[in-house]
N, C-alpha and C positions, 0 to 999 in steps of 0.2 A: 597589157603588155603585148608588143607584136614583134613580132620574128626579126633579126636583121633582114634575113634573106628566105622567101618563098620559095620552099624546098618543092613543094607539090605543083609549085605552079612555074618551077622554072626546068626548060625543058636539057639543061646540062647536068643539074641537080638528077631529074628524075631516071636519065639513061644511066647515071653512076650508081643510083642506089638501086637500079631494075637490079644490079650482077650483086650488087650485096645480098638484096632480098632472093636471087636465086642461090645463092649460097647457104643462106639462111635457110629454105625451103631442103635446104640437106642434110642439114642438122637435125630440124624439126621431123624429117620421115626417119632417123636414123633409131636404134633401140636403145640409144642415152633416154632414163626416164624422161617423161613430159616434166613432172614434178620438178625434179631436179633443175633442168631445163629453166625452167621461171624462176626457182631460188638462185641460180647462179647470174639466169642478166638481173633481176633486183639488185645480189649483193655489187656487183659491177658496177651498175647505174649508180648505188646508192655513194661509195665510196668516191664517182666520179662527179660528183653533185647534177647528174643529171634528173632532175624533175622532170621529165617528159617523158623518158624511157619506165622512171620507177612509175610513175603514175600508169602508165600503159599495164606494164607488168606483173604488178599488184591486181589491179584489176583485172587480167585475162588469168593468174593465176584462180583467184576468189571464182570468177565463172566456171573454174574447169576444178571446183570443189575442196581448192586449199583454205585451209582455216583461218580465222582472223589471228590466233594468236600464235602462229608460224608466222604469218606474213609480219607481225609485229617484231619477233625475236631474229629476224635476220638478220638486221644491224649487230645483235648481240650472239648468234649460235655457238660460240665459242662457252657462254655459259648457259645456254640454253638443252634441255632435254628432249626438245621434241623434233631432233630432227637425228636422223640413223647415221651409222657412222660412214656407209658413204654418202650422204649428204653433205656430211660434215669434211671431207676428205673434198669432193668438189668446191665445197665452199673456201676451201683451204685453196684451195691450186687457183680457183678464180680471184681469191686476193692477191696472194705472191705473182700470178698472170698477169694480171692489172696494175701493180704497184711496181712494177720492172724495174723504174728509174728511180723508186726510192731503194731497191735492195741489189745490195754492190754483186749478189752473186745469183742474180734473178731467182730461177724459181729454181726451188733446192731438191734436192735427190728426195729426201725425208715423205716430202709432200709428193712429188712423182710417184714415188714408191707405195705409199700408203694407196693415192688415187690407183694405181695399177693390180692394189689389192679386188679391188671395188668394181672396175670395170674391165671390161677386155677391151683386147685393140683397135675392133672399130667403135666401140662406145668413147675410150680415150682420145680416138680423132674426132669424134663427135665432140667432146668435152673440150679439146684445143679450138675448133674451129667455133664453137661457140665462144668461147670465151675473147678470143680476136675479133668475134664479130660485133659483140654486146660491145664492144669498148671501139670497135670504128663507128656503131650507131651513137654510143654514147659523146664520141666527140663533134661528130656532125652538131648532133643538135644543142651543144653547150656551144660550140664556137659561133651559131646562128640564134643563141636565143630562145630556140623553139618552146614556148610557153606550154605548160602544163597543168593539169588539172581536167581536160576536155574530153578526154580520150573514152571511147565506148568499147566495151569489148567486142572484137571481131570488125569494128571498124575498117579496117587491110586488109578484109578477105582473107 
């Protein structure tokens, strides 16, 4: 399978995704768990059927000591026990985040409220900007195709 379009190698692609990737880079130094962090772009990816992202993300979580049978119950955490209640709270605000256009009154007080039990303010902007960010990576690579399966951990520096 090959790409529509050579994200890495086309040079309007790469200037667009330099400012996402520094955005990105602000999340990631932010005090939002690491942990968290990778369960939330997985459940994002996964809901978004992006195979490139989840295939990434699975795999940098696994190197950075997440369990195989966390990474397997993501898809299910809702009757899963092996993730804390705010894991389960991020996981929550990352589906209602992402599924905006299927829910008439987007994302609901319940789940803000619950996640704001769980983090403080800058971890919550960490939590929003991440979740807008996994879901602008996510559609990049679902509207080109970007095939999956390849990806090495640490691959992107």
């Amino acid at each position: 399978m090959e790409a529509r379009l050579n994200l890495f190698g086309n040079e309007t692609a790469m200037k667009a995704l330099k400012h996402i990737n520094s955005a990105g880079k602000v999340v990631a130094d932010s005090t939002l768990p690491a942990a968290t962090q990778e369960l939330v772009k997985i459940r994002a990816s996964q809901i978004n059927g992006c195979g490139f992202c989840t295939d990434m993300h699975t795999k940098e979580a696994a190197a950075a000591g997440e369990t195989v049978q966390r990474l397997h119950l993501v898809a299910a955490w809702r009757e899963a026990k092996v993730f804390t209640e705010a894991e389960r709270a991020a996981l929550e605000l990352t589906e209602q985040g992402t599924r905006i256009a299927d829910a008439a009154g987007g994302v609901s007080d319940e789940a803000w409220e619950n996640a704001a039990k769980h983090y403080d303010e800058d971890q919550l902007a960490a939590l929003v900007g991440l979740i807008a960010l996994i879901n602008a990576y996510n559609r990049v690579n679902v509207l080109v195709r970007q095939p999956a399966g390849d990806y090495e951990p640490g691959m992107f520096g």
